[in-house]
C-alpha positions in Angstrom: 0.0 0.0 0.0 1.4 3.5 -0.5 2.5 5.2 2.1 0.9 8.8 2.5 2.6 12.2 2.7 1.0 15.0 4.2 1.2 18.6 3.8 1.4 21.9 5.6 0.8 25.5 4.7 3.1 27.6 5.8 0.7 30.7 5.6 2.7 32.5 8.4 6.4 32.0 7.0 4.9 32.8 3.3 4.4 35.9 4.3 7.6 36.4 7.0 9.7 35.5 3.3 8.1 38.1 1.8 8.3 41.6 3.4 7.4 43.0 6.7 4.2 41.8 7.6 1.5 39.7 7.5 -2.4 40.2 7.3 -4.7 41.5 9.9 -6.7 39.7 11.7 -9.3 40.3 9.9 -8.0 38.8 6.8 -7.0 35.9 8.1 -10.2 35.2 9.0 -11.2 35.4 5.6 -8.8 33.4 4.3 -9.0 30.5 6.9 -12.4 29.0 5.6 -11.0 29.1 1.9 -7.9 27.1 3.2 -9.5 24.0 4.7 -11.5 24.0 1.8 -8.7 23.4 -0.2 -8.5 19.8 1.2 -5.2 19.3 1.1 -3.6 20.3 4.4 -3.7 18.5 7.3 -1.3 21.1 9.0 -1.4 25.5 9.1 1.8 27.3 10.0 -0.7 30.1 11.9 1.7 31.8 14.2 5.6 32.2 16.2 8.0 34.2 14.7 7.3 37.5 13.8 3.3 37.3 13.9 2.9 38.5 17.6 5.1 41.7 16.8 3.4 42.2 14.0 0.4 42.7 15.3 1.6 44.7 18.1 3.0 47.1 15.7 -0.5 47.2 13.9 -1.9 48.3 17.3 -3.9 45.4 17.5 -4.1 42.5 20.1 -1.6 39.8 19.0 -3.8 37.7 21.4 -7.2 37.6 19.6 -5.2 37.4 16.3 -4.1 33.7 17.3 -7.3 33.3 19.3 -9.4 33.8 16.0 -7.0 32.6 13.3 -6.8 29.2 14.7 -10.3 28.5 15.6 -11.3 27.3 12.2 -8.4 25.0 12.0 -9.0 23.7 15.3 -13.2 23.0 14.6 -12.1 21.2 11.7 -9.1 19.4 12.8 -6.3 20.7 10.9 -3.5 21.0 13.5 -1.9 24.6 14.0 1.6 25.0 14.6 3.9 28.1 15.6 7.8 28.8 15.2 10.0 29.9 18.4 13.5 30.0 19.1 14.3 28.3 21.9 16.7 30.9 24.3 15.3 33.5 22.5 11.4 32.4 22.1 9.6 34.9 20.0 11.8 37.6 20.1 15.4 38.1 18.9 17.4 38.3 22.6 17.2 35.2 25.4 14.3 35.4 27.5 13.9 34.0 31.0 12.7 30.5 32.1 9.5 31.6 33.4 8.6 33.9 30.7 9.1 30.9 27.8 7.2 28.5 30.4 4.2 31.2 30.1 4.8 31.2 26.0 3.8 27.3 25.6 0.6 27.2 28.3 -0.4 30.7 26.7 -0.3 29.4 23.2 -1.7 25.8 24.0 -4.9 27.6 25.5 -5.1 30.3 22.4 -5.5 26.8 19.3 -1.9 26.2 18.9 -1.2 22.8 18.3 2.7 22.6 17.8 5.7 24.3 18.7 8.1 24.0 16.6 11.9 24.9 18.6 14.9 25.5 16.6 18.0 27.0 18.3 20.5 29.1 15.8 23.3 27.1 17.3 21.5 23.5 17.5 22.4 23.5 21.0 20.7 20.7 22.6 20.5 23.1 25.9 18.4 25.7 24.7 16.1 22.9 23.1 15.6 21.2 26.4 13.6 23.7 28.1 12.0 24.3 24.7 11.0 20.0 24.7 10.2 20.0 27.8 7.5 23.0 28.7 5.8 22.7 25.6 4.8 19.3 26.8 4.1 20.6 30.4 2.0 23.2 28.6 0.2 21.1 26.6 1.4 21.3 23.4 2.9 18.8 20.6 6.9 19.4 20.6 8.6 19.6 17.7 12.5 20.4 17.7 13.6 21.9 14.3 17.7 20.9 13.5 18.7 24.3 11.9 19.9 22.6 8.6 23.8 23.8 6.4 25.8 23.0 4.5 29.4 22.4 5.7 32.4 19.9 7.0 31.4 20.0 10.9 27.1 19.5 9.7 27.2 15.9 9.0 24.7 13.2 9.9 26.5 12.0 12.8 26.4 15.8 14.1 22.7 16.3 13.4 22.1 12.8 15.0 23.5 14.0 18.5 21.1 16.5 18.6 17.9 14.0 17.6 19.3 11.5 20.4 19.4 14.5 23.1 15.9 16.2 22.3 14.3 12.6 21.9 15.7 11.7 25.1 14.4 15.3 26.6 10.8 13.7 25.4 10.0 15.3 22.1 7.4 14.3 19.9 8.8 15.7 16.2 11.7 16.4 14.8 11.8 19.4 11.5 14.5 19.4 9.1 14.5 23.1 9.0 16.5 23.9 5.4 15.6 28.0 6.3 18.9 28.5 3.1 17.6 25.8 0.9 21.1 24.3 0.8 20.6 21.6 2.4 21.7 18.7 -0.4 19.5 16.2 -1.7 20.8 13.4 -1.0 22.3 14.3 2.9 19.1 15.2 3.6 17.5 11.6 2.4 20.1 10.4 4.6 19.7 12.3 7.6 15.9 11.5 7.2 16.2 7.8 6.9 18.7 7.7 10.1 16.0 9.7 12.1 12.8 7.4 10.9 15.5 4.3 11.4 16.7 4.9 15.4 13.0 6.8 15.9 10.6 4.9 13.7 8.0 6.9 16.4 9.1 9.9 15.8 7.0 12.3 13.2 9.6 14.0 10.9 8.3 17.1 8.8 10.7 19.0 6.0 10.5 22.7 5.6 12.6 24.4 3.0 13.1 27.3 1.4 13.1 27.8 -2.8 16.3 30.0 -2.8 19.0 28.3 -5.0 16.7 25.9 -6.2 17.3 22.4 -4.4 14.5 22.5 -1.9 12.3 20.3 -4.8 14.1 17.2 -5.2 14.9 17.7 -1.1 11.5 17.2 -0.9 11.8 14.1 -3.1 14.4 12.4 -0.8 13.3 13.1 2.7 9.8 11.9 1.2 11.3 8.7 0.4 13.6 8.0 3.0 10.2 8.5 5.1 9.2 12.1 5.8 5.5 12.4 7.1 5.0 16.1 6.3 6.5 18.5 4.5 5.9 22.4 4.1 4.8 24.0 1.1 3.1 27.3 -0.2 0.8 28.5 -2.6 1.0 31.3 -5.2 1.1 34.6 -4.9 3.9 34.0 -2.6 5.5 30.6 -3.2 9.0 30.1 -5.4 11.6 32.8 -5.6 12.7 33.0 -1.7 10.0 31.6 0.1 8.8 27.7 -0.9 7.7 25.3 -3.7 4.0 25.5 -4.2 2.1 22.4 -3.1 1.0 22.2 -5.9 3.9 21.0 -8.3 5.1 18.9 -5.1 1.5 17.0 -5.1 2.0 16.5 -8.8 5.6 14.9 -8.0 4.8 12.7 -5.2 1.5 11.6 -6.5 3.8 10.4 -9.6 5.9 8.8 -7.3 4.0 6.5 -5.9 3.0 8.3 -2.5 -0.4 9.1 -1.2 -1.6 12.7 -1.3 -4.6 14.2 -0.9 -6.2 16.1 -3.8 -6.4 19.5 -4.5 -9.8 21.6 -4.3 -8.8 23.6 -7.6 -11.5 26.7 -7.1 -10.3 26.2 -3.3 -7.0 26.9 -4.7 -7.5 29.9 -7.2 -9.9 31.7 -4.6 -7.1 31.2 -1.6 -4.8 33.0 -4.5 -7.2 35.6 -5.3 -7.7 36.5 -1.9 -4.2 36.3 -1.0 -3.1 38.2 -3.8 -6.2 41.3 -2.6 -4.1 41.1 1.0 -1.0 42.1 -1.2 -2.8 45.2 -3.4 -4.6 46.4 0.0 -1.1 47.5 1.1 1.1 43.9 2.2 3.3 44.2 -1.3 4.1 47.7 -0.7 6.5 46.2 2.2 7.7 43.5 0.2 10.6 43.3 -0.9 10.5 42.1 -4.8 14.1 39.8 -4.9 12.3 37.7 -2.3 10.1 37.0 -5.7 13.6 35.4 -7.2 15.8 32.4 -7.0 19.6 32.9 -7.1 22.0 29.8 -7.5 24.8 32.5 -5.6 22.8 31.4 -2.7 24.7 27.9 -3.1 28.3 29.1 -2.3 27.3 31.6 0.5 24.6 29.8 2.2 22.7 32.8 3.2 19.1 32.7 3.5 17.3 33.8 0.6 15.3 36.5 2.3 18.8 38.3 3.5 19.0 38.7 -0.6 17.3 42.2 -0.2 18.7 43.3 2.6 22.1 42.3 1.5 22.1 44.6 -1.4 20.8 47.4 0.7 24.1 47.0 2.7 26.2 46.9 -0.3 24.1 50.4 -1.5 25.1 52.1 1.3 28.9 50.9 1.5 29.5 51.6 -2.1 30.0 54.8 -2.3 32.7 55.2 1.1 34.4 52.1 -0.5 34.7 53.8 -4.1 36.4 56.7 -2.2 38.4 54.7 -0.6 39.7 53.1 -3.3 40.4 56.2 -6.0 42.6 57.8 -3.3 44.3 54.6 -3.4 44.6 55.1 -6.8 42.5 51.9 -7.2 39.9 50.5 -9.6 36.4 51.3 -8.5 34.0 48.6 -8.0 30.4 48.1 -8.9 27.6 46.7 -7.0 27.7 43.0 -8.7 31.3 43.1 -8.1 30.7 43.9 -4.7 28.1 41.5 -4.5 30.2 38.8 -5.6 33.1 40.0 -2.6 30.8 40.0 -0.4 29.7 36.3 -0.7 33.1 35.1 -0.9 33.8 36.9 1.8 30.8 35.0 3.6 32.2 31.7 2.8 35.8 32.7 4.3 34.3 34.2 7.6 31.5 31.5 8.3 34.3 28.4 9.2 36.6 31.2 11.4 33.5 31.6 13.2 33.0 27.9 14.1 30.4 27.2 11.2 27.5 28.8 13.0 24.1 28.0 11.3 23.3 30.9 8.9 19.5 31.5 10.7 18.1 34.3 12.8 19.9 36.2 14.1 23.5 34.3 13.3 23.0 35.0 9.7 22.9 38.5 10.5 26.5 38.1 12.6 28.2 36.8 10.0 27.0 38.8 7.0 27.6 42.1 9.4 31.2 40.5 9.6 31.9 39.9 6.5 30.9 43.0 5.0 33.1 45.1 7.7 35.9 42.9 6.9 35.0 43.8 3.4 35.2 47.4 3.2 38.4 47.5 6.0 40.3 45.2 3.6 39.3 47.1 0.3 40.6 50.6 2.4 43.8 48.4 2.6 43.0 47.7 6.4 43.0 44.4 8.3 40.1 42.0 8.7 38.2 41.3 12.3 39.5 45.3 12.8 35.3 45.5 13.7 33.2 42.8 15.4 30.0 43.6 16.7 28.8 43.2 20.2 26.5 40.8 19.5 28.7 38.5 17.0 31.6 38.8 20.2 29.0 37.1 22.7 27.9 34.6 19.8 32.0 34.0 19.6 32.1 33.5 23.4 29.6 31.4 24.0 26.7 32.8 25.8 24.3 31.9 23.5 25.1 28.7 22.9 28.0 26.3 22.0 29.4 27.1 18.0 29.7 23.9 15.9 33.0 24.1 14.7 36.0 25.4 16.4 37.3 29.3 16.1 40.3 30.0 14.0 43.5 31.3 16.2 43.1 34.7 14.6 39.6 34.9 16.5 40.9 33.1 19.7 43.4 35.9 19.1 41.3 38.7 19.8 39.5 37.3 22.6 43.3 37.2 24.0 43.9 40.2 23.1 40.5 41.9 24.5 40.7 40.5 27.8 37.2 38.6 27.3 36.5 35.4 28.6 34.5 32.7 26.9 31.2 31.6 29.1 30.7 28.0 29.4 27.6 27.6 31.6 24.0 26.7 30.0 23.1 30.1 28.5 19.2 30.2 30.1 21.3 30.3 33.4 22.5 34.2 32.4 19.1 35.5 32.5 16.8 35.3 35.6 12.7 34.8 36.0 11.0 38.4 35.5 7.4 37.3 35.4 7.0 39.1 39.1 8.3 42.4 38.0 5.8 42.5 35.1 3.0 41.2 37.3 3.5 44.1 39.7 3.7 46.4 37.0 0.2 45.1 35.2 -1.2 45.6 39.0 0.2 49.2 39.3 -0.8 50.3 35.8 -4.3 48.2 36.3 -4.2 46.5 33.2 -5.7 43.1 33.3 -3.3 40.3 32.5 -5.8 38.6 30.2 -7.7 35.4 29.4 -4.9 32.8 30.6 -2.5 35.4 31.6 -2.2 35.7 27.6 -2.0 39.1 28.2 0.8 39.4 31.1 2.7 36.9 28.5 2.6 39.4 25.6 3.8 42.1 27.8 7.0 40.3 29.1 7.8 38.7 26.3 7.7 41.8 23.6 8.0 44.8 26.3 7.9 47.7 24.5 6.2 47.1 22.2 3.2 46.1 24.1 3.8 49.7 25.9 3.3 51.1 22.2 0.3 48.9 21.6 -1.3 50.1 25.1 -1.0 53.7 24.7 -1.9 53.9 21.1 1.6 54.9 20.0 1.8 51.6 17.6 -1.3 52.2 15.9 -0.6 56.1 15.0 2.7 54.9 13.9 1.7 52.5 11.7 -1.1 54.2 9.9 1.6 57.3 9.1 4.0 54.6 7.8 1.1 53.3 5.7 0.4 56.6 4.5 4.3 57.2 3.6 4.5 53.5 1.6 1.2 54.2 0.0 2.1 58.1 -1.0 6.1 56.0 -2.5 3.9 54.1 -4.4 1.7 56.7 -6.1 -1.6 55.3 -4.2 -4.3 58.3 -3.0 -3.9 59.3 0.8 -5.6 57.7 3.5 -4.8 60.2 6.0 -4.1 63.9 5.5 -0.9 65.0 7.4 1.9 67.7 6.6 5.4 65.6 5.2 8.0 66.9 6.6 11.0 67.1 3.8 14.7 65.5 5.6 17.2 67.4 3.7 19.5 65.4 1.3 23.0 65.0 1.9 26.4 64.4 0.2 28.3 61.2 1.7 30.7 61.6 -0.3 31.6 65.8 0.7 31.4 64.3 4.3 34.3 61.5 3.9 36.2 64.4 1.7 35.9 66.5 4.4 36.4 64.1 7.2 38.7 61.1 5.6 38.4 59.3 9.1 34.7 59.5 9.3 32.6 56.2 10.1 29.5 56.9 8.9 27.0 54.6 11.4 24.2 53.0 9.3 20.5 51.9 10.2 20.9 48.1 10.6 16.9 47.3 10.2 14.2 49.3 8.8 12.2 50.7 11.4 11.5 54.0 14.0 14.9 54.9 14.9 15.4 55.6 18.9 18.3 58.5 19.8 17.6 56.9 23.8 16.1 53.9 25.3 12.7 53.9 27.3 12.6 57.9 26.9 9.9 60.4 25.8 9.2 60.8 22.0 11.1 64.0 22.2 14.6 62.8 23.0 17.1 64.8 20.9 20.2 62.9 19.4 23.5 63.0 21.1 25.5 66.6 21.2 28.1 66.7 18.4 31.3 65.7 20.1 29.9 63.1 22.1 32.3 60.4 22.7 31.2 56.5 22.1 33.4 53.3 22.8 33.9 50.6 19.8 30.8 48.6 20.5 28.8 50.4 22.4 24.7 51.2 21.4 24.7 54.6 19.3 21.1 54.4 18.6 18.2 52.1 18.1 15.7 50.9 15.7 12.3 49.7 16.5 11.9 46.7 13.8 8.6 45.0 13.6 10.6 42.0 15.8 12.2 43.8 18.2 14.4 47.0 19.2 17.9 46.4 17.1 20.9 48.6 18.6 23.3 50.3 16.3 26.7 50.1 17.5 29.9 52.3 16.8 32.2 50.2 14.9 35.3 52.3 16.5 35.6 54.3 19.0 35.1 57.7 18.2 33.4 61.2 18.6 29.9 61.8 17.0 30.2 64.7 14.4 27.8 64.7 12.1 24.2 63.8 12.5 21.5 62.7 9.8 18.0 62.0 11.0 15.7 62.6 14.1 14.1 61.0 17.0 10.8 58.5 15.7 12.2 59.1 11.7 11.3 56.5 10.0 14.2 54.7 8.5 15.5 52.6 6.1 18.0 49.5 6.3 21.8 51.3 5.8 20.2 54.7 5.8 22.7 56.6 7.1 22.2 58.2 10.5 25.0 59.6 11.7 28.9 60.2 11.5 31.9 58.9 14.1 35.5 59.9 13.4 
């Protein structure tokens, strides 16, 4: 008899792939009938990762968003799952113990099925909390193995992990391919070891379109004995995101497996509607190279969605590089050159840095490096002259324990900084909070919620929820709406005065100040001159000193608050934009010689 594969939408992730946000509430209602009509899922990817934020930064309550998107799954039984971090939960910094215990009973009592855990490091300790309070709060666990490509990511490696999170109880294992380099073939492999030692254990694939490998990965892990796999549906399936269930029914079916059938006018109606969330105003924050597949993605092993981003980066350092180099009486380069640099420089960082899985937010560390290393090299400088604050505790260990080993030249610097490397289990460095935001719910008099879901939302996304509470989110985002909609040539929704930043020179500035760093926006977002201060905070007084390293700003993403660190240690002499601008990713916001 032929054994079946089932499916799941990854409506959640489709979206994540795509741009900045997801629909409202209110949309995904309408969607969510449409869906199960369809037929042919037995699984929704409803929430996790960014969708909590999201909604906070709508203005809306995160909590009835889950509450009412997974209801119609859950009548129908189409299991719901959602996509945390381990250490880091649903947010992009560790959280306490107490706070991710609240996560999992929260979410089990709002329709969510399964939580799927993945750790950036694949450290089995940051999964075991993960394995074991999901279970404790009633939900299915499923521990994702943050899938690469490299020397120190073979079977036996990934196997470790399995033996440790099936020993901490866990009911799944996901081969999450977030690149789509996983190979083929390793990937069969890995599969039929897992489904061989565990033949109890449910094993679901999820990978990305990128460089193009993620359909015949599909293929393998299907015959090697995958019981799910993750797929998506047009508008937003290929380029970046995933293959559309559609051409992966086809396949299997062909092969031999059991699938279920498609509900075609499901299908084009699910499109149709999908494709109205992206005209209302979702596509103006999407960013249109997610829409493409790039074989470059093989060599680097960078997730697809960084593509856009990347590029953004490169914009912004071309022009300081191309100085650089014509008073070094050098050859200027152009962006594809750059482009091209910059992924090889990727690909000789990433194993100096003990092959850390290129996910959230490691990706991030290692492209940041490589591109510093880039444009200190092409001004004739060293490399590792500039490692982020962030990238130095990934490189000591208090997030987890890196895969491979770190080159001397990195050990090197440690030496030569005076740090010390952290060995203990990384939850340890961060202490319960719940009382502290249960005392402050009483003082303020907010209610903590239906299932304390609201006391969870506030500990676990802080200020945001403060923005959501006092109405600050919602203004926010309707002015940003109004600013993407007036870009794009669409009428006005809302009537406001524009106030016009003046343009400047980068290029007069380096001229004039040859030492000059200039400090760029390292997310798009509300940029912050001052932490947890009134909307009016001015930036910095020229002349203000900052050490290498240290916060010079921040940016309110729709994930979290990102810092913007000097890259030397310097005085501030030049600054670009103001308190609660809204700015783009490498904007330029300020100067540091």
């Amino acid at each position: 008899m032929a054994r079946e594969i089932k499916f799941s939408l990854v409506y959640r992730d489709m979206w994540q792939s795509s741009g900045k946000y997801v629909p409202r509430v209110d949309q995904l209602v309408q969607i969510a009938p449409v869906i199960i009509e369809m037929g042919c899922f037995d699984r929704v990817e409803t929430n996790g990762g960014a969708f909590e934020q999201v909604n906070l930064l709508f203005g809306e309550n995160p909590n009835k968003a889950v509450r009412a998107w997974t209801a119609p799954f859950n009548k129908v039984g189409i299991q719901t799952h959602m996509l945390e971090r381990g250490l880091n939960a649903l947010r992009m910094n560790p959280v306490p113990r107490d706070v991710r215990a609240l996560m999992y009973r929260v979410k089990a009592k709002q329709g969510t099925n399964i939580s799927r855990s993945f750790c950036g490091l694949n450290d089995h300790r940051n999964l075991k909390d993960s394995v074991i309070l999901a279970k404790e709060g009633g939900m299915i666990s499923q521990v994702a193995l943050s899938i690469t490509y490299s020397p120190v990511h073979t079977v036996e490696y990934y196997m470790d992990i399995v033996d440790k999170v099936v020993e901490y109880g866990c009911d799944e294992i996901c081969l999450k391919d977030m690149a789509g380099i996983g190979r083929p073939a390793f990937l069969g492999r890995l599969t039929k070891c897992i489904k061989d030692k565990y033949p109890h254990i449910v094993v679901q694939y999820h990978g990305h379109s990128g460089p193009g490998f993620s359909v015949a990965s599909m293929l393998e892990v299907a015959r090697a004995g995958a019981d799910y796999l993750d797929v998506a549906m047009e508008p937003l399936s290929w380029g970046k995101i995933h293959p559309d269930v559609i051409t992966i029914q086809a396949m299997l079916k062909d092969a031999g497996f059991l699938v279920k059938d498609i509900n075609m006018d499901a299908y084009m109606e699910a499109r149709r509607l999908t494709q109205t969330f992206i005209d209302d105003f979702l596509g103006m924050f999407i960013e249109p190279n997610n829409y493409i597949s790039s074989s470059l993605l093989v060599g680097c092993g960078l997730p697809g969605g960084m593509m856009g981003s990347m590029m953004a980066d490169l914009k912004g350092f071309q022009s300081a590089i191309n100085m650089s180099l014509r008073n070094q009486g050098k050859k200027e380069v152009s962006l594809n050159e750059l482009m091209v640099m910059l992924f090889q420089e990727v690909e000789y960082v990433w194993p100096k840095l003990g092959y850390p899985p290129l996910v959230t937010p490691f990706s991030q560390y290692v492209k940041n490096t490589a591109l510093m290393n880039l444009m200190h090299t092409l001004k004739g400088e060293p490399r590792w002259k500039t490692i982020d604050k962030d990238t130095m505790n990934m490189i000591l260990g208090k997030t987890g324990k890196l895969p491979g080993e770190l080159a001397p030249e990195i050990l090197d610097i440690v030496k030569e900084k005076g740090l010390e490397f952290y060995t203990g289990n990384p939850q340890d460095a961060f202490p319960d909070e719940l009382p502290r935001f249960i005392e402050e719910m009483k003082k303020e008099g907010w209610d903590r919620g239906q299932d304390d879901e609201e006391l969870f939302e506030f500990a676990m996304h802080e200020r945001q929820y403060r923005d959501y509470k006092s109405g600050v989110a919602k203004d926010r985002f309707n002015k940003e709406l109004e600013a993407a909609r007036e870009k794009a040539g669409a009428p006005k929704v809302v009537t406001r005065k524009v106030v016009e930043v003046p343009a400047f020179d980068i290029e007069k500035v380096m001229a004039e100040h040859p030492k000059a760093m200039p400090i760029q926006a390292v997310a798009k977002g509300k940029l912050i001159w001052r932490y947890n201060v009134a909307d009016d905070s001015t930036a910095p007084a020229i002349g203000t000193k900052f050490e290498e390293c240290t916060p010079v700003c921040y940016i309110q993403t729709y994930y979290g608050i990102e810092p913007v660190y000097s890259p030397v240690t310097g005085k501030l002499i030049q600054v670009e934009v103001k308190h609660n601008d809204n700015v783009e990713i490498n904007q330029v916001l300020c100067f540091i010689e």
